[in-house]
C-alpha positions as CSV (number, residue, x, y, z in Angstrom):
1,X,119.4,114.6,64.7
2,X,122.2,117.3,65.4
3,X,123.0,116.8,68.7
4,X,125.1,119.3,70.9
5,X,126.8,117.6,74.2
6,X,128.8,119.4,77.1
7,X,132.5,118.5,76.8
8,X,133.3,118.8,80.1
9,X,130.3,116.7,80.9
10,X,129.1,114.2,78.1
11,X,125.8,113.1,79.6
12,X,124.6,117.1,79.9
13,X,122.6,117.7,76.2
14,X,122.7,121.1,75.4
15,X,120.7,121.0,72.6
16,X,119.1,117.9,70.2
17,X,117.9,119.4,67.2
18,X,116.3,117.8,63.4
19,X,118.4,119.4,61.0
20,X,116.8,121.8,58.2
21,X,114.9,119.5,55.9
22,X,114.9,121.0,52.1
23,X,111.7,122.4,52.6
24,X,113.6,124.6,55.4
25,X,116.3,125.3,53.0
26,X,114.5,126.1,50.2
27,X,112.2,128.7,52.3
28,X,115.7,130.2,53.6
29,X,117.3,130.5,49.9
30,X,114.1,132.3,48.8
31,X,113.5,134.4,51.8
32,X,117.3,135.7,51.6
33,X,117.0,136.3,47.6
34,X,113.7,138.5,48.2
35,X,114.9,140.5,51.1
36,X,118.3,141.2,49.6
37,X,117.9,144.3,47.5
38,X,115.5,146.3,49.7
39,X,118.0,146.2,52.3
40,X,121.1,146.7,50.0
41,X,119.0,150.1,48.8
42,X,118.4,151.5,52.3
43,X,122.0,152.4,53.9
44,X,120.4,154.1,56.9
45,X,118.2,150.7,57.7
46,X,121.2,148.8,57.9
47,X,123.2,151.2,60.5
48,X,120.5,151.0,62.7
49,X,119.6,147.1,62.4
50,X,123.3,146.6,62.9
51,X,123.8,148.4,65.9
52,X,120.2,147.1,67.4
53,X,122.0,143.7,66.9
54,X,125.3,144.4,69.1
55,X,122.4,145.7,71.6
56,X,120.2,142.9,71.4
57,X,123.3,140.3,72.2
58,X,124.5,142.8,75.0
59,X,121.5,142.7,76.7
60,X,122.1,138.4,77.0
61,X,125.6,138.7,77.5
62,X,125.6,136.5,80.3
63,X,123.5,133.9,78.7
64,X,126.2,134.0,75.8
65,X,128.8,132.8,78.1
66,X,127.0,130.1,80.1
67,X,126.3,128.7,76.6
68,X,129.6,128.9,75.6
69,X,131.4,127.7,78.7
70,X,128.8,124.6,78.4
71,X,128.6,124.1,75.0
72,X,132.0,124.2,73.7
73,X,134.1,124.2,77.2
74,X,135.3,127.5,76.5
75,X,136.5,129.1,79.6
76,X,134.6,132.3,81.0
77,X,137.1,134.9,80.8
78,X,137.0,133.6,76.8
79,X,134.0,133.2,76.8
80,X,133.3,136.9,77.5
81,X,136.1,138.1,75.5
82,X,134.2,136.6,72.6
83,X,130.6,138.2,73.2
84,X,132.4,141.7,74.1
85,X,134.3,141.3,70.3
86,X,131.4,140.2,68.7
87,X,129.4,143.3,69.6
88,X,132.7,146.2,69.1
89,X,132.2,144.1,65.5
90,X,128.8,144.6,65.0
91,X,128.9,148.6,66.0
92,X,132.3,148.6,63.6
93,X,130.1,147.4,60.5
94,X,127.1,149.4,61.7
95,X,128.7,152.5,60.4
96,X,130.7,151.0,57.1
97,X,127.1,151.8,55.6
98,X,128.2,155.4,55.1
99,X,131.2,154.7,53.5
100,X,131.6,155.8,50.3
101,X,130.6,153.4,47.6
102,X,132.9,153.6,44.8
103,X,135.7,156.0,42.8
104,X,135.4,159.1,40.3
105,X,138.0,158.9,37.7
106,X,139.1,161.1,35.0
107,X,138.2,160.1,31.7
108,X,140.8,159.7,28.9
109,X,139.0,162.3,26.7
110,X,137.9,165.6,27.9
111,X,135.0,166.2,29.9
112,X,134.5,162.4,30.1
113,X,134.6,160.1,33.7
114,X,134.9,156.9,34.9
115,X,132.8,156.1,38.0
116,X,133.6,152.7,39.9
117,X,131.0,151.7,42.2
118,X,131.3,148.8,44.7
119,X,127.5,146.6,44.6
120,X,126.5,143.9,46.9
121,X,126.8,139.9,45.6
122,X,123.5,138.9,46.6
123,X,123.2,136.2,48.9
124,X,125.9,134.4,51.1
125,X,126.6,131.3,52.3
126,X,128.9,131.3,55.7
127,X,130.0,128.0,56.8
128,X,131.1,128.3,60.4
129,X,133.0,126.7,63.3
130,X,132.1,125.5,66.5
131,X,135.5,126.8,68.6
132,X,134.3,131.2,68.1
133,X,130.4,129.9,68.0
134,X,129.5,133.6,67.8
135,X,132.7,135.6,67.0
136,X,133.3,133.9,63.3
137,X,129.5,134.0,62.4
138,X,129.3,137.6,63.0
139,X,133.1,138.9,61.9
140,X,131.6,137.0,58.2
141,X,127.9,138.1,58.5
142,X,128.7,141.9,59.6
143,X,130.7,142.7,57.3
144,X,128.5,141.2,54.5
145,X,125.3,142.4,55.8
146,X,126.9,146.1,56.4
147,X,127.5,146.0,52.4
148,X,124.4,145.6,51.5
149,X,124.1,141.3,51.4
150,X,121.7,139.0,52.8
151,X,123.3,136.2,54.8
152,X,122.6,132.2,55.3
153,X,124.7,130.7,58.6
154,X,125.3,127.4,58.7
155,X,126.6,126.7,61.7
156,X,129.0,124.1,63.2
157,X,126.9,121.1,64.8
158,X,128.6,121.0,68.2
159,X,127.5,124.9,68.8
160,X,123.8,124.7,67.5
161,X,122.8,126.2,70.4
162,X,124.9,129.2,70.7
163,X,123.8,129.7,66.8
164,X,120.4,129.4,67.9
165,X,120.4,132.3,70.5
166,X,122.5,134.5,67.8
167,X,119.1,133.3,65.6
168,X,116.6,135.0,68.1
169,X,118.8,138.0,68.7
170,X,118.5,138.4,64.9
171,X,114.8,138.2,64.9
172,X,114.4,140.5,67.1
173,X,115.6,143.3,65.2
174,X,116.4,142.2,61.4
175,X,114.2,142.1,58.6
176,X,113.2,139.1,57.4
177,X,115.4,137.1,55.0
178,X,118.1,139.2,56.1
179,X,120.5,137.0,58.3
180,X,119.0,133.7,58.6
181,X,120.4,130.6,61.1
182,X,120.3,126.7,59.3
183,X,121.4,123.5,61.2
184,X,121.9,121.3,58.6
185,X,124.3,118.3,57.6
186,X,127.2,118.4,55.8
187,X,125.8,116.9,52.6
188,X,122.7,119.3,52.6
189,X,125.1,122.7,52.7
190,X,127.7,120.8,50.0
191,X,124.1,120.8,47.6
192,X,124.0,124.4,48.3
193,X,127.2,125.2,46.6
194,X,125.6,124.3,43.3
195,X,122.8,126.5,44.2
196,X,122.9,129.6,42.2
197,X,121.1,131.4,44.2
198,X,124.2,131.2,46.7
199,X,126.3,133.9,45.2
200,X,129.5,133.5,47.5
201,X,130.7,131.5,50.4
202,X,133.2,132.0,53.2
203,X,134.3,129.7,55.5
204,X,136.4,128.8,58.2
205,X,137.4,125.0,59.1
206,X,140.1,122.7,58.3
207,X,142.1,122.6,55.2
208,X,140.9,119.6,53.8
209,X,137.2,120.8,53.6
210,X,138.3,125.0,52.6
211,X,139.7,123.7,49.7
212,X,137.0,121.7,48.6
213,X,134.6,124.1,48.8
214,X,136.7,126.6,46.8
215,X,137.0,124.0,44.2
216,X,133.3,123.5,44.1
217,X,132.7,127.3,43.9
218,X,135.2,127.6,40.9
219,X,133.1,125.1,38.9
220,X,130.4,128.0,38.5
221,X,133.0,130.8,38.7
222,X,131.3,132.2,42.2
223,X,133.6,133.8,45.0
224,X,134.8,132.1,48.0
225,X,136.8,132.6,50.9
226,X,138.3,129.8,52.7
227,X,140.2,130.4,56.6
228,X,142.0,127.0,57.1
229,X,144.7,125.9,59.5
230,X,147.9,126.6,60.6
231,X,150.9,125.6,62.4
232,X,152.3,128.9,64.1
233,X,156.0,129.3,64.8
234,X,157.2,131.3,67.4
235,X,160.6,132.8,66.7
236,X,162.5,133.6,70.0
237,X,166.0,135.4,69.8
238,X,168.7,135.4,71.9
239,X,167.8,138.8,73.4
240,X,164.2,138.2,74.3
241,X,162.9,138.8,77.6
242,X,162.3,135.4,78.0
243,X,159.9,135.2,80.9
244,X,157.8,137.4,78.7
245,X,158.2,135.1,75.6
246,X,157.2,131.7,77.8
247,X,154.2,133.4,79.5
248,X,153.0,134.2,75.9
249,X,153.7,131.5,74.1
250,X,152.2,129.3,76.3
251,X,148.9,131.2,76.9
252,X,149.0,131.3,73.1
253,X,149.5,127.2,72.8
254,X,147.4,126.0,75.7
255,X,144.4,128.9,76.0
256,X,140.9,127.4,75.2
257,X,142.8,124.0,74.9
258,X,144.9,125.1,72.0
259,X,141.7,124.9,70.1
260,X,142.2,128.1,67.4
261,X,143.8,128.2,64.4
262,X,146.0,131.0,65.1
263,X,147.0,128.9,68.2
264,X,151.1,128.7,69.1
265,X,152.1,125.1,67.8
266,X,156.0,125.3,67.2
267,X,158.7,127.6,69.1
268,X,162.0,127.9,67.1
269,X,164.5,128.9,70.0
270,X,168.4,130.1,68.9
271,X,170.8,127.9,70.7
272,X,172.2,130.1,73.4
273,X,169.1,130.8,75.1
274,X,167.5,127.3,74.6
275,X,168.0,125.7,77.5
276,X,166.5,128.2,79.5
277,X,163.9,128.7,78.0
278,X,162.9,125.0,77.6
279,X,163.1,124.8,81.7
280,X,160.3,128.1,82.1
281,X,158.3,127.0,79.1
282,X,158.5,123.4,81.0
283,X,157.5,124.8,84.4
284,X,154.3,126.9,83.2
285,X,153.2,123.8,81.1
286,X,153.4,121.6,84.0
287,X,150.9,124.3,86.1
288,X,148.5,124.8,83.5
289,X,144.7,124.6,85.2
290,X,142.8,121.9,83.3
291,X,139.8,120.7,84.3
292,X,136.0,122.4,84.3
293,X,136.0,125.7,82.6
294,X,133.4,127.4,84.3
295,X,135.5,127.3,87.1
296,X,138.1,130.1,88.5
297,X,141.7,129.9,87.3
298,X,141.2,127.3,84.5
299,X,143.4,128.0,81.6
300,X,142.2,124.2,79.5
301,X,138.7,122.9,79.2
302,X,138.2,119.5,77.3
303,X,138.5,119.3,73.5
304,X,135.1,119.3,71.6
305,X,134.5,115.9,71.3
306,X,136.0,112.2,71.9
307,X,137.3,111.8,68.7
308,X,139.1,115.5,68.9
309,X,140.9,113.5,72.3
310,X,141.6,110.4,70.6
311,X,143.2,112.2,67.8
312,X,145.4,114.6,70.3
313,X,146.6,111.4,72.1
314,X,147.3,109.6,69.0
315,X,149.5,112.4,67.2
316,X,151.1,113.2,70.8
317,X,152.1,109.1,71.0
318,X,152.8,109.1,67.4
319,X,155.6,112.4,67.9
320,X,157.2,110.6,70.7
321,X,157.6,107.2,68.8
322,X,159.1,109.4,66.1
323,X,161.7,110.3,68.2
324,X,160.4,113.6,70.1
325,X,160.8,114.1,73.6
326,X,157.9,115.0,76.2
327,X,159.7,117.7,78.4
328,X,156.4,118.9,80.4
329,X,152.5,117.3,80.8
330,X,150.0,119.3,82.7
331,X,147.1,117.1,84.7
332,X,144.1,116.2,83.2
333,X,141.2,115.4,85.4
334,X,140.0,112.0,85.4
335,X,136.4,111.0,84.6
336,X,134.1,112.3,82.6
337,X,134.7,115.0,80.0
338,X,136.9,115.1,76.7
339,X,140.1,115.8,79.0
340,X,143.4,115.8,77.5
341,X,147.1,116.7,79.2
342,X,148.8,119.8,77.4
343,X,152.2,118.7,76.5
344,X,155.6,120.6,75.4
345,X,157.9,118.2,73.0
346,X,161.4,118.7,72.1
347,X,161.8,117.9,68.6
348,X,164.2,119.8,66.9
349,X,163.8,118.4,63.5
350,X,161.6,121.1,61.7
351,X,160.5,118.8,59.1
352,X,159.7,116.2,61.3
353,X,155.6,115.2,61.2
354,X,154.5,116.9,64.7
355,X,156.1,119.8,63.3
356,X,154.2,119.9,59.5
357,X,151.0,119.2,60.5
358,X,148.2,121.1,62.7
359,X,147.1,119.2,66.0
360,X,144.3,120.8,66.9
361,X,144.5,120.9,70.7
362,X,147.1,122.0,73.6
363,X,150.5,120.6,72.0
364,X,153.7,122.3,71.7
365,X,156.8,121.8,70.0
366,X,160.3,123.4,70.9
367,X,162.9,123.3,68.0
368,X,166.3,124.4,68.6
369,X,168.3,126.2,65.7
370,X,171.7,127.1,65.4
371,X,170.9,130.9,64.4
372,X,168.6,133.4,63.0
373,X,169.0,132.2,59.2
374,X,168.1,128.9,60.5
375,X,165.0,130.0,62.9
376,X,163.3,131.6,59.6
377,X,163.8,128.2,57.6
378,X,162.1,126.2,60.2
379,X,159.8,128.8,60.6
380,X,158.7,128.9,57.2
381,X,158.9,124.7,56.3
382,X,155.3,123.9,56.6
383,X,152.6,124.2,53.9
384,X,150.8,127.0,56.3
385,X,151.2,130.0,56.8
386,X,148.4,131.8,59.3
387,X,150.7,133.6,61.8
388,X,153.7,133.9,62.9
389,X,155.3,135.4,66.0
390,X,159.0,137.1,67.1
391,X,160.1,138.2,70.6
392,X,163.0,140.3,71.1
393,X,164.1,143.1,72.7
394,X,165.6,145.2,69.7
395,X,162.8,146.1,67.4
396,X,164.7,146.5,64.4
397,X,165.8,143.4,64.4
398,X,162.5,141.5,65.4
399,X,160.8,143.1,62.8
400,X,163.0,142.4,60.3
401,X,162.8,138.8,61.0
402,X,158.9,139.1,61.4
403,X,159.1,140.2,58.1
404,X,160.6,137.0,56.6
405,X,158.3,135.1,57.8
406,X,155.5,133.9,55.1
407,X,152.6,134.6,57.3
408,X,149.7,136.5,56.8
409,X,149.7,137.6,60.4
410,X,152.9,138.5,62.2
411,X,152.7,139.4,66.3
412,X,156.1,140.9,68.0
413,X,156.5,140.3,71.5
414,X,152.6,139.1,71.6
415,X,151.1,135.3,71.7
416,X,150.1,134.2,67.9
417,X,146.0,134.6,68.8
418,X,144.4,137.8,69.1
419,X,142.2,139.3,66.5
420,X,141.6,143.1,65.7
421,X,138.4,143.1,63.7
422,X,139.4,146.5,61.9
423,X,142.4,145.1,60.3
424,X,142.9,142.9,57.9
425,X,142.6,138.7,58.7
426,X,144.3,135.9,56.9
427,X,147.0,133.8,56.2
428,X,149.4,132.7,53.3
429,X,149.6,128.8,51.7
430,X,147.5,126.1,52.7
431,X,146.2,128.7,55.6
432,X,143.8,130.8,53.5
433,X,142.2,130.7,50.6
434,X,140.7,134.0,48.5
435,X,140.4,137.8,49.9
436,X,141.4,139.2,53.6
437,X,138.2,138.9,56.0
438,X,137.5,141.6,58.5
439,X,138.0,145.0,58.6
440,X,137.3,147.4,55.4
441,X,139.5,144.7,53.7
442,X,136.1,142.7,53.8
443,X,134.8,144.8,50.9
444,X,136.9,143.4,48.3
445,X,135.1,139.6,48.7
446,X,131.2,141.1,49.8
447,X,131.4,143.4,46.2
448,X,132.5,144.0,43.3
449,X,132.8,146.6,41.4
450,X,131.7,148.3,37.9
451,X,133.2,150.6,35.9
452,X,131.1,152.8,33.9
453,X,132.4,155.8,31.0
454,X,130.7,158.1,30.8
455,X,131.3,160.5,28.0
456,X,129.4,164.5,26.9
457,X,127.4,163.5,23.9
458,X,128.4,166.9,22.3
């Protein structure tokens, strides 16, 4: 059974569910096959379902957040940001329907042309995450639904009920076939890889799995797209407003528990303005909220799951036996619930473990470096390269470091998370794997393209 507990709350089952058996699958695949090219040939259909969609999950809102708060421990102010994204998404794809679908070229003799036209893949396969349980399934299904695909979710266990209610909204107003929801295992959706019927997948997890599944995919030569980890540096020079910087680095690290990706993980600070920085990054760790997240003020619900707090304490323990120093600890509540304390460390060695690899929860490193040269080499030391952040007060020259930073994503005088769905999405090295997701960017994974001469027969 998949079975979906609250974090904050163990003993509270949100939802105990039998995953798909192959029967189920097999129905799906076929379904999403067969409905595939009457809605890729109707443009018009496909505005209208996709904006009855962002309607549909409008009108349950509310019910969207209460899952989400008690689902995942996302807290409500989140939790709300996330339903209010994933509709602007939905009416943003609605209208990429009308977009034109491809190029007229000149042809290399006279009166000949080239036309390149952009077709939909078929059907896709979208692996999902629990921590945006209806942000990521929609900023992958829009967009591939918008050109003209049929879509297979297979969402995260810990969030099968949030996937669920995104399942009815979609029945509602989708044809069928069109965008169907899966629970399965892990094993079940790695047999689907080999499935030709899947003709792309895109996913968003950890490292370790992403480039596994892009492996698989390669052995038939089908498309994926892989959104993997990171370990955002923050780059803070020595003419930063620096009460700015700390409020938004650590909203960045400790928001949602530090439970995103694009999350804040390391801040490289030049040595003059170190120390006092350290002290108000210190004093708004130490005051973080933590506790319930359906109540007022709380900045850091519990991580997803026991292990997910077992793992946080271990590499926390593990970075101070290796020599790192715990400057600040906020208060976890005690009880129930998968409650960690957010932590700043001072480690200053950028190659040092805590600083290479991704803990996936509210813990922050603080790196000192002698000057800018040296900021952008610790900045750039780890295998990943998702986002990465400046703050200073002379533009110029923040953006001019920004842009030595190997990152897909680059934020000045902003936290490292926040997402504009029209723009491009992605990240460099181990981060990302394949084409950009969102925005019209998106079209270069959910088509491809033809090229066809054609030439007078006189």
């Amino acid at each position: 059974m998949i079975r979906s507990v609250n974090p904050a709350s163990p003993g509270d089952v949100v939802l105990e569910i039998a995953p798909a058996d192959p029967a189920a699958i097999e129905s799906a695949l076929a379904a999403g096959v067969v409905a595939q090219p009457g809605w890729s040939a109707d443009p018009m259909a496909r505005v209208r379902a996709l904006s009855a969609l962002a309607a549909a999950i409008e009108s349950r809102r509310q019910e969207f957040v209460d899952l989400m708060v008690r689902e995942v421990g996302k807290p409500g102010p989140e939790a709300a940001g996330e339903v209010d994204r994933a509709t602007a998404i939905l009416r943003f794809y609605s209208q990429i329907p009308l977009d034109p679908v491809g190029d007229v070229m000149p042809g290399s003799t006279p009166g000949a042309q080239v036309l390149v036209e952009r077709h939909p893949l078929g059907l896709i396969l979208a692996i999902c995450p629990w921590n945006f349980p209806l942000a990521i399934p929609l900023w992958k299904s829009a967009p591939a639904l918008a050109y003209g695909n049929s879509v297979l979710i297979k969402p995260a266990s810990p969030a099968v009920a949030t996937a669920r209610l995104l399942a009815e909204c979609a029945a509602e107003v989708l044809p069928d076939g069109v965008l169907t929801v899966l629970p399965m295992g892990g094993a079940a959706a790695g047999e689907l890889l080999d499935d030709g019927r899947i003709a792309a997948v895109t996913f968003t997890g950890s490292t370790g799995v992403g480039t596994r599944v892009a492996e698989r995919m390669a052995r038939r030569a089908a498309p994926a797209q892989a959104e993997m980890g990171g370990q955002n540096a923050v780059i803070v020079l020595d003419d930063a407003n620096l009460d700015a910087a700390a409020d938004a680095i650590v909203a960045g690290a400790m928001g949602f528990a530090g439970q995103k990706c694009t999350a804040s993980r390391r801040v490289v600070a030049l040595a003059g303005i170190c120390v006092e920085l350290e002290s108000k990054l210190a004093a708004r760790v130490g005051a973080i909220a933590v506790g319930d997240p359906s109540a007022d003020g709380v900045t850091a619900g519990p991580l997803i799951s026991e292990v997910a707090a077992e793992e946080f304490e271990s590499a926390r323990m593990a970075a101070i036996d290796a020599g790192a120093t715990e400057i600040a600890r906020a208060i976890a509540p005690d009880g129930e619930g998968f409650f960690v304390s957010p932590s700043l460390l001072r480690q200053d060695d950028p190659l040092a473990e805590v600083n290479q690899e991704e803990t996936f929860g509210p813990l922050l490193t603080l790196i000192e470096v002698a000057d800018e040269e040296a900021a952008i080499a610790a900045a750039n030391s780890t295998r990943f390269g998702l986002v990465g952040a400046v703050h200073g007060r002379d533009l110029g020259r923040a953006t001019r470091v920004a842009s030595r930073m190997t990152t897909g994503l680059r934020r000045i005088n902003a936290p490292t998370p926040g997402v504009d769905y029209y723009a491009p999405f992605g990240g460099e090295g181990h981060s990302s794997f394949g084409p950009r997701e969102q925005g019209r960017a998106a079209r270069e994974f959910f088509t491809s393209s033809t090229t066809t001469t054609v030439v007078p027969s006189s």
